[in-house]
C-alpha positions in Angstrom: -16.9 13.5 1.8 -14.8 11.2 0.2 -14.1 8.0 2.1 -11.1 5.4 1.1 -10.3 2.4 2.6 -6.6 2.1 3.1 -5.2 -1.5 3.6 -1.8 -3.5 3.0 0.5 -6.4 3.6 -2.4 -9.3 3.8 0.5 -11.3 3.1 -2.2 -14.4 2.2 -1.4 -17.9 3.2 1.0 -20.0 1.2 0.9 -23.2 -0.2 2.8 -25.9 -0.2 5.6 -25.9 -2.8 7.5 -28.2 -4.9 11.5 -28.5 -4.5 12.0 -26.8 -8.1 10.4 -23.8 -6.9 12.6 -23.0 -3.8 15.9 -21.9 -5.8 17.9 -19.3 -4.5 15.7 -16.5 -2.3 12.9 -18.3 -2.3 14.0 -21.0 -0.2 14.9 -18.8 2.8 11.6 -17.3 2.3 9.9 -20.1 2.3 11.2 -21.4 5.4 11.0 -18.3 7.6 6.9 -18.5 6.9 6.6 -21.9 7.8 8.9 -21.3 11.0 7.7 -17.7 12.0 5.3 -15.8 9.3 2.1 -18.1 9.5 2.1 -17.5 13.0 2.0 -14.0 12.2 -0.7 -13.8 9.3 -3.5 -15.2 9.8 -6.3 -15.7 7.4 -9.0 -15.0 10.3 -7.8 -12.1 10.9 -7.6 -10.6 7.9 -11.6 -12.2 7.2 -12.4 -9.7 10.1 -11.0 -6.3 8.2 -12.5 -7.5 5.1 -15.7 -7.9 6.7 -15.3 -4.2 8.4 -14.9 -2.6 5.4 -18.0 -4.4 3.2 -19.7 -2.9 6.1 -18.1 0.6 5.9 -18.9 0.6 2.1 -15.9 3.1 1.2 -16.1 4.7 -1.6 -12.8 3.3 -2.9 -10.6 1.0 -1.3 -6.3 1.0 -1.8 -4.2 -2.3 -1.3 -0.3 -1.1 -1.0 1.0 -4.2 -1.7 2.6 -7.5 0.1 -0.1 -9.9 -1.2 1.4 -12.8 -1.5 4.9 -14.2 0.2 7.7 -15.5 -2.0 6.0 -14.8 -5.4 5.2 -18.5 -6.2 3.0 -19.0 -9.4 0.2 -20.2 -7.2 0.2 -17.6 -4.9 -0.8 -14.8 -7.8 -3.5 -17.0 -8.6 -4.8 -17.0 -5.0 -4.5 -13.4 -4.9 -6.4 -12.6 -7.9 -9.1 -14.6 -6.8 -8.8 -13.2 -3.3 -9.1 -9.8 -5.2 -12.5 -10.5 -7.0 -13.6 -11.1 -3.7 -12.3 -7.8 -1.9 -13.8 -5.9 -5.1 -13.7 -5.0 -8.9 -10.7 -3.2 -10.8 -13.2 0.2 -10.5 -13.5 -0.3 -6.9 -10.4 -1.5 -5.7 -6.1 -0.2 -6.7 -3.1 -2.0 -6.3 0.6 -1.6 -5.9 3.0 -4.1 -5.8 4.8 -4.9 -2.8 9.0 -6.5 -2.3 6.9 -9.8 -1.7 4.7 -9.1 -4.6 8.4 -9.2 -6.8 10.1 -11.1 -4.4 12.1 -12.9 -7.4 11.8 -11.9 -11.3 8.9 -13.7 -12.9 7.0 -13.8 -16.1 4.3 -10.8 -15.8 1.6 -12.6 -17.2 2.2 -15.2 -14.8 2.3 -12.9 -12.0 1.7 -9.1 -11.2 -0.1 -9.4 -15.1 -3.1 -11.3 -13.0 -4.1 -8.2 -11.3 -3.7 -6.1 -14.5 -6.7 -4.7 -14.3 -6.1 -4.0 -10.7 -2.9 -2.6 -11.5 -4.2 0.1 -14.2 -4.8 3.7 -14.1 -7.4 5.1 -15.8 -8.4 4.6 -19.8 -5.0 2.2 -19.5 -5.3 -1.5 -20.8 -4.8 -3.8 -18.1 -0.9 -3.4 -17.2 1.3 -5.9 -18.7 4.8 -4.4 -17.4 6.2 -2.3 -14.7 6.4 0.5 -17.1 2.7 1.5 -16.4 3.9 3.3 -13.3 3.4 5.6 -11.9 -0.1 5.3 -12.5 -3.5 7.8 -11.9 -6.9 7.1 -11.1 -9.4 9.7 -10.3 -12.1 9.6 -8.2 -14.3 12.3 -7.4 -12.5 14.6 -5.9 -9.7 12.7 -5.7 -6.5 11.7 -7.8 -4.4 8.4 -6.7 -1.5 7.9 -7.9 0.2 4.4 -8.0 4.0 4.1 -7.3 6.0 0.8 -7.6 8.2 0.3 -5.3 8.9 -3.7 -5.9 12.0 -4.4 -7.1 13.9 -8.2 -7.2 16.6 -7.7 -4.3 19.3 -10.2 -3.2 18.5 -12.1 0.0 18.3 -10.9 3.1 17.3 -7.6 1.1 13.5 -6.0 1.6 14.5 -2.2 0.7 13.1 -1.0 -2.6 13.6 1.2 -6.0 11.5 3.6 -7.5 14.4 4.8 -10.0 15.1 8.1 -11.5 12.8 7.7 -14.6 10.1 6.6 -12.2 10.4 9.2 -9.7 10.8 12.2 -12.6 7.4 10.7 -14.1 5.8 11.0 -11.1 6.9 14.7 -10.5 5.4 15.6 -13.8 2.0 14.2 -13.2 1.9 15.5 -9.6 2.2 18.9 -10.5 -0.7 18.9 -13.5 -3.1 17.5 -10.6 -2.0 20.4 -8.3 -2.9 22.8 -11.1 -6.6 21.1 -11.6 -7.2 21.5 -7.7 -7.5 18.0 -6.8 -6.6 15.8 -3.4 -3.1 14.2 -4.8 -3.0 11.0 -2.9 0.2 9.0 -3.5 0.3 5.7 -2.8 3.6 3.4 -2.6 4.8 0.1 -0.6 8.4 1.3 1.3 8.0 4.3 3.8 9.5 7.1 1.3 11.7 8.0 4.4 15.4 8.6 4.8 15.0 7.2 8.8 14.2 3.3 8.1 16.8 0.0 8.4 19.1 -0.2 5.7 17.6 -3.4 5.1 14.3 -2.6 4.4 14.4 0.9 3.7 13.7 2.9 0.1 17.0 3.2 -1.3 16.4 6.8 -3.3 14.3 7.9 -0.4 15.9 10.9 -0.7 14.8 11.7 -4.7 11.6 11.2 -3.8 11.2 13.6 -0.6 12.8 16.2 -3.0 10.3 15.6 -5.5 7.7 16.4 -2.9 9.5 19.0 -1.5 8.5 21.0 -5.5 5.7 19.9 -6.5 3.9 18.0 -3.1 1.2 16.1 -2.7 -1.7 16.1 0.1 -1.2 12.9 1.5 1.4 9.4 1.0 -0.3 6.0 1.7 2.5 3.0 2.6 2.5 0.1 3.8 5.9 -2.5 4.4 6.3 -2.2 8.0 3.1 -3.9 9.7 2.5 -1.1 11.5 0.3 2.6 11.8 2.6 5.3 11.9 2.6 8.9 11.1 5.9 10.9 9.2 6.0 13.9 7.4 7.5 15.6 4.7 8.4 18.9 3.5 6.0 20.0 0.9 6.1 23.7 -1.0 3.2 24.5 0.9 3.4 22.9 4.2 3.9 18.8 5.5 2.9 16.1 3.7 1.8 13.4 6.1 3.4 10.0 5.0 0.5 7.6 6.9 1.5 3.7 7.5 -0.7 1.0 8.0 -0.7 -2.2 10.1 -0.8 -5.4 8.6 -4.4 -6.3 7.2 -3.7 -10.1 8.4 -1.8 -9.3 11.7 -2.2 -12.4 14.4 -3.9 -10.7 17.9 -0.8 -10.4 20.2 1.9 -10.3 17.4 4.3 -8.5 17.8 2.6 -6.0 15.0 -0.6 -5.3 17.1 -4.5 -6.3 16.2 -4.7 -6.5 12.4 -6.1 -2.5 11.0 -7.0 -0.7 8.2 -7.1 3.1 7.8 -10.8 4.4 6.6 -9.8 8.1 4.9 -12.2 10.9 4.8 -11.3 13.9 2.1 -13.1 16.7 2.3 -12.4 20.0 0.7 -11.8 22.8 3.4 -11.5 26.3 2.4 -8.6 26.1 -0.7 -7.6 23.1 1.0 -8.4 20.1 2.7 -9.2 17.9 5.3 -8.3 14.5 5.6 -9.0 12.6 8.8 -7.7 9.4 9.2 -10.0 6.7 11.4 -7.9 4.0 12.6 -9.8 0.5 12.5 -8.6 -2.4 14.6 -9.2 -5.9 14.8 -12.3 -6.8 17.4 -11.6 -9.4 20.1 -14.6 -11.4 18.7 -12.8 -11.5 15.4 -16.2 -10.7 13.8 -15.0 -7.1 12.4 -13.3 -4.0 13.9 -13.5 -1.5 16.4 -12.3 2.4 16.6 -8.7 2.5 17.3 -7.6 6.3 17.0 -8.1 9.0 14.5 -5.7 11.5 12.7 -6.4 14.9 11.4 -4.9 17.2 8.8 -5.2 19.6 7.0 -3.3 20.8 3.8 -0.6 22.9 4.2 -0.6 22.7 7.8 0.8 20.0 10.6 -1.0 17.1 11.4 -3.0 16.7 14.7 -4.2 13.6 16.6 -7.8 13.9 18.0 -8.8 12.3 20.9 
């Protein structure tokens, strides 16, 4: 058994910031957090998944992006420091989120913090977007990193993955099918064709035909602050898409209890079993509690235990 800790959107608190830095998006960004997000997030909160899963000890642990706001230069630096103390680059992978490239910035002075983070495998920390998609294997499993995170106009939280991006991607998700492994895809915007036009994945469509030939056992997402369960047509059955709340969720937002998904992969016959543990926010605060749990099973539908 393979166990991964699935998390997203901690959306850490923001500092204070100077006049210079509020120009164009940023500005309405930075007010809608002061008047509604911090309300929303909170830092406690997100202490109490964090906490959960240092107890679970997972054997991997998958950030899909959304860790800072309004991409302020003191907000990466938060966030990497935030990171060393969620876990080292070996232990931990990150995407980028919309609010991760909420504006263009200097990479260095940004995503280029978490490099290491960033990274797949025998790759030097990343130092451009051009490092995705990116693969990691562990054990018996493959992640691969997608970026979403694009700079969009305001008012705007969909996201790209592009042609190039999405072709790359096919490529390397058909060698891992070929060695046998558990082909876990991990990207910020729900890769569905359903979602608002203002928040959606604008070449949602690419990608679910890109899974539709080649597949993939499971997709990881985050975006919408919430758990939810989709599916896509894969060549050899659906492909869950599985969302995941808010790691910094407020108790009684409008999101729900702040959660994390804890992921057991197991091989099963020529496939493989995934189940899904849902773990919400305790009322104490203190760590989490059992909040549902979700089945599947390659190349069949998924089920929901009791």
């Amino acid at each position: 058994m393979f166990t991964l800790a699935h998390l997203s959107d901690p959306h850490l608190p923001m500092p204070q910031a100077r006049v210079l830095d509020l120009l164009g998006k940023r500005a309405t960004g930075y007010y809608n957090w002061w008047r509604n997000r911090v309300q929303l997030h909170r830092p406690e909160a997100l202490a109490g998944i964090v906490a959960d899963i240092r107890a679970q000890k997972p054997d991997h642990i998958a950030l899909t992006g959304d860790l800072v706001n309004i991409s302020l230069p003191d907000e990466f630096a938060r966030a990497s420091k935030w990171l060393e103390g969620l876990g080292t680059p070996a232990q931990v992978t990150v995407i980028p989120g919309n609010h991760d490239v909420y504006v263009a910035t200097r990479w260095r002075e940004s995503l280029g913090l978490w490099g290491a983070y960033i990274a797949g495998d025998g790759q030097k920390p990343a130092n451009d977007f051009s490092v995705f998609p990116t693969l990691r294997r562990r054990g018996p499993v493959a992640l691969v990193g997608l970026n979403s995170g694009v700079p969009k106009p305001p008012l705007l939280a969909t996201g790209t993955l592009g042609e190039a991006q999405i072709a790359a991607a096919e490529k390397l998700l058909a060698e891992l099918g070929r060695e046998g492994l558990c082909r876990v895809v991990l990207i910020h915007h729900p890769p569905l064709t359903t979602e608002s036009r203002f928040k959606r994945l604008t070449d949602a469509a690419a990608f679910q035909a890109m899974i539709r030939r080649v597949g993939c056992e499971i997709v990881l997402h985050g975006h919408n602050h919430r758990s939810e369960v989709a599916r896509i047509a894969g060549p050899h059955g659906a492909v869950p898409v599985v969302g995941v709340t808010s790691a910094s969720a407020a108790p009684g937002s409008k999101y729900g209890r702040a959660r994390y998904h804890l992921i057991g992969i197991e091989r099963e016959g020529a496939g493989w079993r995934i189940g899904v543990d849902i773990r919400a926010l305790a009322a104490d605060g203190s760590g989490c509690e059992p909040d549902g749990r979700l089945v599947f099973n390659s190349g069949a539908p998924a089920a929901l235990a009791a």
